[in-house]
N, C-alpha and C positions, 0 to 999 in steps of 0.2 A: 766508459760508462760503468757507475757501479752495480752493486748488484740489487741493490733498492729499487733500482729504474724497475728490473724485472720484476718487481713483486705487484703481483694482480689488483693488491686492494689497496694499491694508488691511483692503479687506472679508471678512477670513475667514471661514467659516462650521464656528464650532464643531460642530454635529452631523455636518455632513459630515466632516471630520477625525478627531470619533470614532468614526464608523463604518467609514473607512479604516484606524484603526488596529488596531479589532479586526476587520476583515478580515485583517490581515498576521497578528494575534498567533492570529486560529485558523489561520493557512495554517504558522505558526512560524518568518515571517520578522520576527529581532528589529528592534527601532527604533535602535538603534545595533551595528554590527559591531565584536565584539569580537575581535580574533587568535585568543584562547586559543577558545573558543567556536567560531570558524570552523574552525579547525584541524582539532575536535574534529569538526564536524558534519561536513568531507569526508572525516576516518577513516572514520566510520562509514557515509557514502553507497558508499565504498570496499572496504567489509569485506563490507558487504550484498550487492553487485554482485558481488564475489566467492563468497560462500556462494551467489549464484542461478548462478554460474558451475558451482560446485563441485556441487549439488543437481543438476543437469541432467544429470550424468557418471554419477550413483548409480540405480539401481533405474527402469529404464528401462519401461513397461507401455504396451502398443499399445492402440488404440481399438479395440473389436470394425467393421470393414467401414471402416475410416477411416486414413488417412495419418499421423496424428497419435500420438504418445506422448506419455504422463500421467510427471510425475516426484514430486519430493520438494518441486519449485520454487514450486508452490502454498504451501507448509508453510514455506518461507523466507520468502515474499514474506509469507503472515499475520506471522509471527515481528517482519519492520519494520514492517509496517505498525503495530501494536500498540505498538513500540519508539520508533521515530523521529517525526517531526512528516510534515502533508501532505507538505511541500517535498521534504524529506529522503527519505522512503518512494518518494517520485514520481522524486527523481532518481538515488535507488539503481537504481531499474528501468528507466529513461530510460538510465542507465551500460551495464548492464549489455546490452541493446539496442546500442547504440553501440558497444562491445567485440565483438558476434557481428558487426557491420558492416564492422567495419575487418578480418573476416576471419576471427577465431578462432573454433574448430569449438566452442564454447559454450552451442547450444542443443541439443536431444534428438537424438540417434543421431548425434552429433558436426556436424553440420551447423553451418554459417559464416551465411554471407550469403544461398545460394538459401533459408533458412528465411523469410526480410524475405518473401520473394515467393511462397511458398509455398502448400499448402492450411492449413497451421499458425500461418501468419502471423499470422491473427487471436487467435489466444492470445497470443502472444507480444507483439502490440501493445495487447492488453488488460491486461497487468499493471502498464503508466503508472496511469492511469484506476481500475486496479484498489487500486494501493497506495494513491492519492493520496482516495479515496472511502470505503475501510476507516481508512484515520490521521484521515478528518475526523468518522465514525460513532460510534468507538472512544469511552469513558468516561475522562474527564478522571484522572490518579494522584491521588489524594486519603488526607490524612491524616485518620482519622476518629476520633473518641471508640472508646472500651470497650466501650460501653452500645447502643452500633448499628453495631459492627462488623460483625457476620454479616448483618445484613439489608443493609448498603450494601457486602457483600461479593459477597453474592448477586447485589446488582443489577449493582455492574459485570460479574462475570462473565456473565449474559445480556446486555447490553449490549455487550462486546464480541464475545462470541461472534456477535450478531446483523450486527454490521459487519465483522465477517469473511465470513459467509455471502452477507451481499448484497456487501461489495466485491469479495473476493475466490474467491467462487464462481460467482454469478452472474453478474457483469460481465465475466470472462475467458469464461467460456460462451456469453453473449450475443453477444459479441466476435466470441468464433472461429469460432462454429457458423455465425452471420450471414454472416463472409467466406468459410468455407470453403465454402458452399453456391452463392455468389457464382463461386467461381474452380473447384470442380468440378461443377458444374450439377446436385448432389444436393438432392432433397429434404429442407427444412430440418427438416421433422415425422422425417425417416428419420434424420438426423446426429446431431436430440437427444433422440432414443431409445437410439440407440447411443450415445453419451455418457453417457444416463439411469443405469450400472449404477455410473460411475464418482463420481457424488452422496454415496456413503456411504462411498467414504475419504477424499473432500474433507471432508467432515461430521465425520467421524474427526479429521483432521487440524486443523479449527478447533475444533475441543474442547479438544486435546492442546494448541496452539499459546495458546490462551484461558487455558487451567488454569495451564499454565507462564510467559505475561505478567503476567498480571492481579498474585498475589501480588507479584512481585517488582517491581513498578509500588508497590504500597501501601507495600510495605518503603521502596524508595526516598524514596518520600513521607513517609514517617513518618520515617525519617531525618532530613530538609531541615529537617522541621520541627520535630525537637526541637533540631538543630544551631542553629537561628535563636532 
């Protein structure tokens, strides 16, 4: 046996390899970077970070006994998460973070930076986590037959609707309610009761955000695939 045999970085291990790859391709980082493709994927981490910019300025609604205002930003944030890949969703919201830090009065009631530190903070650091959890839940765009359109139409839409609700309901409320209780020494049973009333526009808004993805995901789909 030479002494090649011995050397480690012949002995690949197929399974492990394919497991890393589709760990990347559900995360939707591709296995080769293409320009056009990158380009493509920071417009849109860019536009996204922007509309959660732009959602934050519109229709501002206080928390009943809480420091915190509810926006539109929820209803953007399902919008990519549904749209974009984990990666991309995660670092739309990651951007968008980052732009309130360097200054700009971009989160709710124009607030900058003392948001980061805030009783609110916890929401606003729950929508990384949030995108990146609802883009991995979410129902693959698929091209379907005639013959079981409606039934595999049906199921993605409860499908995503359901990884809307646990990403991006849940997991910002988890989030914020947790820190906020943390940095104003309120009872945590008292914050998500008072929060409790705000469950059915969020509920609202991943319906509406669900109804208006999902088709337009299949369309897409069904395009790719007659094009091919």
């Amino acid at each position: 046996m030479s002494r090649h045999d011995h050397n480690p970085h012949r002995l690949a291990n197929p399974s492990r390899s394919a497991a890393q790859g589709s760990f990347a391709q559900t995360l939707g980082i591709p296995a080769a970077i293409n320009p056009r493709d990158f380009a493509l994927g920071a417009f849109k981490i860019a536009a996204f970070a922007g509309l959660l910019c732009v959602a934050a300025m519109v229709g501002r609604i206080q928390v009943p006994g809480t420091e915190v205002g509810i926006t539109l930003q929820t209803f953007v944030l399902m919008i990519a998460a549904l749209t974009l890949t984990p990666v991309e969703a995660g670092s739309a919201a990651l951007l968008y973070l980052a732009i309130g830090a360097a200054g700009a009065p971009v989160f709710s009631n124009g607030a900058s930076t003392a948001a980061l530190v805030g009783p609110s903070a916890g929401f606003l650091f729950g929508f990384v986590p949030a995108a990146i959890i609802t883009a991995l839940l979410k129902a693959p765009a698929q091209a379907h037959a005639d013959g079981h359109r409606s039934v595999s139409a049906a199921l993605t839409l409860a499908r995503n609707f359901i990884a809307c609700a646990l990403g991006c309901i849940l997991v910002p409320y988890a989030v914020g309610i947790s820190v906020q209780s943390i940095v104003t020494g309120t009872d945590i049973r008292a914050l998500a009761a008072a929060s409790a009333v705000f469950f059915i526009g969020d509920t609202m808004k991943a319906i509406v955000a669900t109804a208006a993805v999902t088709p337009a995901r299949a369309f897409s789909a069904r395009r790719a695939a007659h094009n091919d």
